[in-house]
ZAMARGU-4260 file (C-alpha; in steps of 0.2 Angstrom, whole numbers, plus 5000, padded with zeros to 4 digits):
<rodrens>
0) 4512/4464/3875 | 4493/4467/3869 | 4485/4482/3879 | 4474/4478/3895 | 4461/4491/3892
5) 4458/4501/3877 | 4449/4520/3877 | 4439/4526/3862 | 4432/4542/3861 | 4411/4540/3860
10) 4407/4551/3845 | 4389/4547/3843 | 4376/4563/3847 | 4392/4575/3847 | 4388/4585/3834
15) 4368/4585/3839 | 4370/4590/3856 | 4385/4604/3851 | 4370/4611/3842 | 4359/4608/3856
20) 4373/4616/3869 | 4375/4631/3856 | 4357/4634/3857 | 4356/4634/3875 | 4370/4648/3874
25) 4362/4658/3861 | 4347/4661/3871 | 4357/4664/3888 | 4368/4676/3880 | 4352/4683/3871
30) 4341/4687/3886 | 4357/4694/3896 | 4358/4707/3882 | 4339/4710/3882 | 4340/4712/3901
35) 4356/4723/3898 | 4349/4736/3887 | 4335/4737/3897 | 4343/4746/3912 | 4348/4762/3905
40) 4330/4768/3904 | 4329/4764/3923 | 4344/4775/3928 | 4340/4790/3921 | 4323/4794/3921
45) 4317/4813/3917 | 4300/4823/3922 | 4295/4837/3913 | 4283/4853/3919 | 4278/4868/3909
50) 4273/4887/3912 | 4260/4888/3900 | 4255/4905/3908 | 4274/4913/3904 | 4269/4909/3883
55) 4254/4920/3886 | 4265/4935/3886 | 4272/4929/3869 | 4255/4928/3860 | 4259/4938/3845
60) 4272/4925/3842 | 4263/4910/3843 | 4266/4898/3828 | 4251/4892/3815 | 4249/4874/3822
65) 4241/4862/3808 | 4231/4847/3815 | 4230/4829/3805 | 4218/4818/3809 | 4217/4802/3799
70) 4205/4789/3797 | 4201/4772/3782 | 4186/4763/3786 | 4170/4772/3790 | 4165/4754/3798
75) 4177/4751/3810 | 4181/4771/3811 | 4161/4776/3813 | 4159/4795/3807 | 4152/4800/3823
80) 4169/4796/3831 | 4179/4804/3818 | 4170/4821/3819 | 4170/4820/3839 | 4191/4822/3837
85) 4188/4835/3823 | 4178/4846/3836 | 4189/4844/3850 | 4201/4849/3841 | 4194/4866/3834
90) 4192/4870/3852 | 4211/4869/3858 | 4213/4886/3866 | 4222/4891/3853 | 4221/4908/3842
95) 4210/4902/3828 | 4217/4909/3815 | 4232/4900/3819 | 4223/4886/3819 | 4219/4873/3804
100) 4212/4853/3805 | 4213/4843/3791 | 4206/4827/3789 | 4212/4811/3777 | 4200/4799/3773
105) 4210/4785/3765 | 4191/4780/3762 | 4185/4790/3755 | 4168/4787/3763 | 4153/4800/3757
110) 4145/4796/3774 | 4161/4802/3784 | 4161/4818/3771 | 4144/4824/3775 | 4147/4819/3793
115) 4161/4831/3795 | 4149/4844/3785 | 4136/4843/3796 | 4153/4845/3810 | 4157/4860/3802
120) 4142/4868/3802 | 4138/4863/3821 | 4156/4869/3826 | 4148/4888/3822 | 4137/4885/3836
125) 4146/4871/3848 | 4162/4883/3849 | 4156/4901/3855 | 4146/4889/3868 | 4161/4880/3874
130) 4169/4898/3875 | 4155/4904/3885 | 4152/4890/3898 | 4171/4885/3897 | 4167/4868/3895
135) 4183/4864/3883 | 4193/4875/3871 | 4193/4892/3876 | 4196/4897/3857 | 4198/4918/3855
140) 4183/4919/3843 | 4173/4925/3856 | 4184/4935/3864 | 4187/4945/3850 | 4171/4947/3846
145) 4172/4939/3827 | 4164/4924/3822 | 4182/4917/3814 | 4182/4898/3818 | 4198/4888/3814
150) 4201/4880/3795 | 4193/4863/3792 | 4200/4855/3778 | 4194/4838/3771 | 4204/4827/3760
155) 4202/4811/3752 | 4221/4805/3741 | 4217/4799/3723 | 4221/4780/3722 | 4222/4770/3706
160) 4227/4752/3705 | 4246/4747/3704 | 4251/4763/3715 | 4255/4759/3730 | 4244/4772/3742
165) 4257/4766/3758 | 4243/4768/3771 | 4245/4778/3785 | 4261/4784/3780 | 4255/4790/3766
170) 4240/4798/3770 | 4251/4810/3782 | 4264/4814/3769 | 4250/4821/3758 | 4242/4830/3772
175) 4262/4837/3777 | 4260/4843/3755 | 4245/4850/3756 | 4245/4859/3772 | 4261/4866/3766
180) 4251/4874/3751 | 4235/4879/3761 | 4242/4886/3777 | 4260/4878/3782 | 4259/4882/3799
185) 4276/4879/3810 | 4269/4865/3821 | 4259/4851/3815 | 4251/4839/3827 | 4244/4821/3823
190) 4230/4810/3830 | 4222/4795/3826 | 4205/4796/3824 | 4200/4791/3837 | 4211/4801/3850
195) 4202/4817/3856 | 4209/4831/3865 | 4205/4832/3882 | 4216/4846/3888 | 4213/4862/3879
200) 4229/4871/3884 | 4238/4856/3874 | 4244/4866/3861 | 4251/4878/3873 | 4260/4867/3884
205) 4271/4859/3868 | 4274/4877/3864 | 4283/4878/3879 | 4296/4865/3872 | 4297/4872/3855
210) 4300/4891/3861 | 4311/4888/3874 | 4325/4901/3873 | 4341/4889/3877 | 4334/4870/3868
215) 4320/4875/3860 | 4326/4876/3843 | 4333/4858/3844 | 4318/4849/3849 | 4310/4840/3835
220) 4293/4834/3841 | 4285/4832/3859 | 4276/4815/3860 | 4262/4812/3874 | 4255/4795/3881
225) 4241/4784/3876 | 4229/4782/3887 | 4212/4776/3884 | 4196/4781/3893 | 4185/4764/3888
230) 4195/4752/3898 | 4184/4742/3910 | 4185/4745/3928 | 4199/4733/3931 | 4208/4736/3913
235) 4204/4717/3908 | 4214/4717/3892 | 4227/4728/3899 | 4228/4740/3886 | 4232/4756/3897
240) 4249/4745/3902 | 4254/4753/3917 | 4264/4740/3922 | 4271/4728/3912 | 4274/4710/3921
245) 4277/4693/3920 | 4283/4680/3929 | 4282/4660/3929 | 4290/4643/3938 | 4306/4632/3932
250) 4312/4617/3938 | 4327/4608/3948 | 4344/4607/3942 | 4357/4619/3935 | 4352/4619/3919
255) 4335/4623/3922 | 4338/4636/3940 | 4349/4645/3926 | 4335/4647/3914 | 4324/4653/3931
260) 4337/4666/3936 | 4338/4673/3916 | 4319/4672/3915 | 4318/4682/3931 | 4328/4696/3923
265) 4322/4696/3908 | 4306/4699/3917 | 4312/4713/3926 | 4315/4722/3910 | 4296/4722/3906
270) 4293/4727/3924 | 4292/4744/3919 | 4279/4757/3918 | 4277/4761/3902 | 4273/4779/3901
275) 4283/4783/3917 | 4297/4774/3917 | 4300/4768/3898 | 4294/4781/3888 | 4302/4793/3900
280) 4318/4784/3902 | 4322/4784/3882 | 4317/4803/3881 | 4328/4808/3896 | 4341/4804/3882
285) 4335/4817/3870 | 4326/4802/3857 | 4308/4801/3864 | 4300/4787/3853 | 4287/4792/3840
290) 4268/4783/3842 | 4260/4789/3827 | 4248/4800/3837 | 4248/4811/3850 | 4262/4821/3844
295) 4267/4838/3840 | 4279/4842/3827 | 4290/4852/3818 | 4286/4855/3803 | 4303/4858/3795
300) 4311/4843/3804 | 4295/4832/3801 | 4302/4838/3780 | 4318/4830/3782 | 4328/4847/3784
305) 4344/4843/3795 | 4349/4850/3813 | 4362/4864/3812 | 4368/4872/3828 | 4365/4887/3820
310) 4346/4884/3815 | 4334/4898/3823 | 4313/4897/3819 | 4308/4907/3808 | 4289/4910/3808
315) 4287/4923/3796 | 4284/4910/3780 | 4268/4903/3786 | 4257/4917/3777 | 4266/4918/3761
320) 4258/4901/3754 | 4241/4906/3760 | 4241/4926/3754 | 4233/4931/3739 | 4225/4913/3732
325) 4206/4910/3734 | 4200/4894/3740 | 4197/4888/3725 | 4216/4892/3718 | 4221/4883/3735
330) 4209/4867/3731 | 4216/4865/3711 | 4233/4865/3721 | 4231/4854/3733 | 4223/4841/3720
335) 4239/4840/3714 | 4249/4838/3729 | 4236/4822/3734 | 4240/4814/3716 | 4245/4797/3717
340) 4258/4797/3704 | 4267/4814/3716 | 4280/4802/3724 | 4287/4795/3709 | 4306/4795/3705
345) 4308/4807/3722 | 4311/4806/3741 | 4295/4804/3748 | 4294/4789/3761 | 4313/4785/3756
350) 4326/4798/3763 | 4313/4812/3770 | 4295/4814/3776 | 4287/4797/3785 | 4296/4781/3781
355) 4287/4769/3769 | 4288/4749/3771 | 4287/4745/3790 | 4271/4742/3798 | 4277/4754/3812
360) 4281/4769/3801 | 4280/4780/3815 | 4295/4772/3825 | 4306/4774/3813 | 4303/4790/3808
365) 4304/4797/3823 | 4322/4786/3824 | 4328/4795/3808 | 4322/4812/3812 | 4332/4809/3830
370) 4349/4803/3816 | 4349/4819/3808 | 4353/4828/3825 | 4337/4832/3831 | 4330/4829/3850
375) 4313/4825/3855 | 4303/4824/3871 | 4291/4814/3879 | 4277/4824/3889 | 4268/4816/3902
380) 4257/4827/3911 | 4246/4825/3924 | 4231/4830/3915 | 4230/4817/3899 | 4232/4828/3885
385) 4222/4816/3872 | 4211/4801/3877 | 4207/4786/3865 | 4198/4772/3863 | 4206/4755/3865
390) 4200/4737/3857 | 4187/4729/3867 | 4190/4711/3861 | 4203/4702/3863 | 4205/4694/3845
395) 4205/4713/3841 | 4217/4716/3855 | 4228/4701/3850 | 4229/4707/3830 | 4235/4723/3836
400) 4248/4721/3847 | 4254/4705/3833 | 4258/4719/3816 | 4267/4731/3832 | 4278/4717/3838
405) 4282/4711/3819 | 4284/4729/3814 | 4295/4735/3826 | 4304/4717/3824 | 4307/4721/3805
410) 4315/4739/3810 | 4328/4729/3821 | 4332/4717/3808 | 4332/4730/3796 | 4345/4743/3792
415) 4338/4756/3804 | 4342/4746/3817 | 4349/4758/3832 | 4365/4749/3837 | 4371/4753/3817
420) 4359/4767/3810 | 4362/4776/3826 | 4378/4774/3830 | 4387/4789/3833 | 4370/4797/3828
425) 4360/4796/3846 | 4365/4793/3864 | 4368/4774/3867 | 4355/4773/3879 | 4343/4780/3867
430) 4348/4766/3856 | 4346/4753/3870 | 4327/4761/3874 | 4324/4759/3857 | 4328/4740/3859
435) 4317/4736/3874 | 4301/4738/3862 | 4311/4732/3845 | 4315/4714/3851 | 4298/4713/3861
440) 4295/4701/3848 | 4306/4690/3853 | 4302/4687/3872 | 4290/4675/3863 | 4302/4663/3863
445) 4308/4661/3883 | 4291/4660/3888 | 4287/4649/3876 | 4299/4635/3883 | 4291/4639/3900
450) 4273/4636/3895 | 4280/4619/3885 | 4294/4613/3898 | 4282/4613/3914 | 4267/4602/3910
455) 4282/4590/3903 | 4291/4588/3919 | 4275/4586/3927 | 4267/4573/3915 | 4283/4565/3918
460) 4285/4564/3938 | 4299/4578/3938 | 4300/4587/3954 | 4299/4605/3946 | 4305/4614/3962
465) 4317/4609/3975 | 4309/4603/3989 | 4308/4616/4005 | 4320/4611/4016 | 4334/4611/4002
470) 4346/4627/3999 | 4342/4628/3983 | 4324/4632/3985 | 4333/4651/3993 | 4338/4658/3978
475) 4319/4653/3969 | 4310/4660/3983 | 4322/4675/3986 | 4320/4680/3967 | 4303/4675/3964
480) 4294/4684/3978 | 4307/4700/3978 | 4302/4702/3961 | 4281/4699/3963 | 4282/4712/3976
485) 4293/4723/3965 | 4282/4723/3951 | 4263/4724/3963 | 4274/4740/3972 | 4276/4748/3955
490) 4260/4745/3949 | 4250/4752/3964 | 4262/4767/3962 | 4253/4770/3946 | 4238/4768/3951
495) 4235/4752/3947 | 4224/4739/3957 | 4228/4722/3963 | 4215/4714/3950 | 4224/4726/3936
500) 4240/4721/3940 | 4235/4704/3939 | 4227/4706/3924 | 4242/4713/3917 | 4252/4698/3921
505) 4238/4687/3912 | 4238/4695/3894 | 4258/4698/3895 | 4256/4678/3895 | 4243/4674/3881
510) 4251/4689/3871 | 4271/4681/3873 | 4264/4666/3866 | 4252/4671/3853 | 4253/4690/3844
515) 4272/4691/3851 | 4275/4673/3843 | 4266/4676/3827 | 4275/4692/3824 | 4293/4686/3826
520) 4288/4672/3814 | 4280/4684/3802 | 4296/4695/3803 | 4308/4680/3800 | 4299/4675/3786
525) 4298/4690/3777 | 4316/4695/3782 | 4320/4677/3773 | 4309/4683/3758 | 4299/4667/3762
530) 4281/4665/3754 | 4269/4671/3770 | 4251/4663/3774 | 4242/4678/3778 | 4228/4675/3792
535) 4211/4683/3792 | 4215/4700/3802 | 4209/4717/3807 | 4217/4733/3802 | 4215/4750/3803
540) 4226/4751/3788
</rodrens>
């Protein structure tokens, strides 16, 4: 007998909407590991205080401390600015023969040269006044009745064409070579340019860390926050970031109310204060990020020397460089040290000093530093140690936070990712603190599909929400309004206003979709080994 009915499997669209359905699960799975390795910086979160006035009694012990300042554009990076951190930091209150500042110009600008001249020369009267009147460092030239000042030191690295010059990176492994020759003190602290010391006793209080009887020894570098005192009353481009938030609409069904409840967490893990909570969180497990400013070193780790249990300071090779050389000797030396062709054929930028090839060379430096056993610590005090100036455009703004995004993308991508690199190397929830700013490049992506997917439903008569009197509209209020609340609670907490924590909200939006966006492309593409269109941008290096 011939069959009634027949049944034929429908295999048109199978294979598209598997891809479409994999996708879908790709980028659930995705945002519930981001939300994941966020949390671990939320449950342990450390505070650290220090007895300056204990070290006092220590003083014929102190350690020679070597400050780097770097700058490369005497446009963007005026001289007057430049030679306003040099002075502040001449007058730490600090021994000044233990004291050195040394300057990069990557520039090499006469009109910065002259300008830090002219500093030089103004430090011998600006310094026993600020002693006097106690109006910043209170540097024991004057109380010892001498007229020492701390060693300025000015250098400007030879550059030819074909020889890659590795920015930032290396500018301050030439100034780690050459301070080495001239006075190679134990502690080495680095600034941007445009970071001035606001806290004389800053030197002090890291010493705390780095001479502590029981841990001291193992500590690597002490890294304080960025906090910028040209921010407008209301922090309109949000630079300071107390708070980072973000939070937008979804629509009616299940696929899209899953989507909300992901977004809603993925949020959460951005609702975090970044110097209290993030910063903090990731150094409670002994691996404090590095920022490239703001941070005190050791020299010996900064050098690619390994953590032994039984390592112990030794002070007593700072002089032996410096003794018995005239300052000419110590220039014809150092000449040598800032020679272009120094790195060739050896470790520099590859297995030891600062890492060479990433836009965020600091990061990972302070990753590999932490990978050969070392611990680091994040110093938040109430008194900002170093104040800075922020961008005050937002193209500027934008630029910026687009090569920190790419860069810190590329590290993940890379081998120094912290889930491999780190493995059995660093605590896992320093390698999940680590991931929270490494794959900030890709929350480009989620809030992407919420600025696209809205106007959509809208310009097609879509109800985006459920309507009031429905049980699904519970679980969207519920999560939306705990987690505006949450997010406004911790931002007043930090001394935030209602207007900056809105305005927080606003640039977390136009950033996701433009710098944050930009920069996981960029990183995709050159991961890929794809040709790049290079857009007209700003750097500083």
């Amino acid at each position: 007998m011939q069959p009634l009915f027949e049944t034929r499997e429908c295999r048109k669209g199978r294979v598209a909407y598997s891809l479409f359905a994999g996708t879908i699960m790709a980028a659930i799975c995705a945002m519930c590991f981001y939300w994941i390795i966020s949390q671990p910086v939320r449950f342990k979160v450390c505070r650290h205080s220090t007895f300056k006035e204990r070290l006092l009694t220590r003083e014929d012990k102190l350690p020679g401390v070597d400050i780097f300042v770097c700058t490369a554009d005497p446009v963007m990076e005026p001289p007057i600015m430049v030679t306003n951190t040099v002075l502040s930091a001449m007058s730490f209150n600090y021994p000044p023969d233990k004291l050195s500042v040394y300057l990069s110009d990557d520039g090499g600008s006469q009109f910065t040269f002259y300008a830090l001249l002219e500093a030089s020369n103004f430090s011998k009267h600006c310094l026993p006044f600020c002693n006097k009147f106690n109006c910043a460092g209170t540097n024991a030239a004057e109380k010892e009745g001498c007229d020492q000042l701390p060693t300025l030191v000015y250098m400007a690295r030879e550059k030819r064409p074909g020889w890659p010059h590795n920015f930032k990176a290396g500018a301050m492994n030439s100034l780690i070579r050459v301070s080495s020759e001239i006075d190679n003190g134990s502690i080495i602290l680095n600034l941007d340019c445009d970071m001035f010391a606001n806290n004389a006793d800053s030197i002090q209080e890291a010493l705390c860390f780095f001479m502590h009887e029981k841990s001291g020894h193992e500590i690597a570098f002490v890294q304080h926050p960025q906090i910028f005192y040209n921010t407008t009353p209301n922090d309109l481009y949000s630079n300071n970031m107390h708070v980072i938030v973000q939070v937008h609409s979804s629509k009616f069904n299940l696929f899209i109310f899953v989507f909300f409840i992901l977004r809603i967490c993925f949020d959460f893990c951005k609702i975090l204060m970044i110097n209290k909570v993030e910063f903090a969180g990731t150094g409670s497990y002994d691996a404090a990020m590095y920022c490239g400013t703001n941070c005190f070193h050791r020299r010996e780790s900064l050098s690619g020397r390994k953590y032994l249990k039984d390592y112990r300071w030794n002070s007593d090779i700072e002089a032996k460089k410096k003794a018995g050389k005239t300052s000419q000797e110590l220039e014809e030396a150092s000449k040598v040290l800032a020679n272009c062709s120094y790195e060739k054929d050896t470790q520099w930028g590859t297995q030891m000093r600062l890492i060479y090839g990433f836009a965020v060379e600091d990061v990972v430096t302070g990753l590999t530093i932490q990978c050969r056993g070392w611990k680091s610590v994040f110093y938040n005090p109430k008194r900002a140690a170093f104040l800075g100036m922020a961008p005050t455009t937002l193209d500027i703004s934008l630029i910026q936070f687009k090569r920190w995004s790419e860069g810190l993308f590329q590290i993940f991508l890379s081998k120094y990712c912290p889930f491999i690199y780190g493995h059995g190397k660093i605590k896992f929830g320093a390698q999940t603190g680590y991931c929270i700013f490494l794959l900030s490049a890709t929350l480009s992506l989620p809030t992407l599909f919420y600025v696209i997917v809205p106007p959509l439903y809208l310009l097609h008569g879509i109800s985006l929400f459920p309507k009031v009197s429905s049980i699904w509209f519970i679980p969207f209020a519920y999560v939306f309004i705990a987690r505006s609340v949450h997010s406004l609670i911790e931002a007043m907490n930090c001394g935030s206003t209602v207007k900056i924590w809105w305005n927080l909200e606003r640039m977390w939006m136009i950033r996701r979709t433009t710098a944050f966006l930009f920069g996981f492309i960029d990183a995709i593409i050159k991961q890929l080994g794809l040709p790049r269109r290079h857009l007209h941008r700003l750097q500083r290096w």
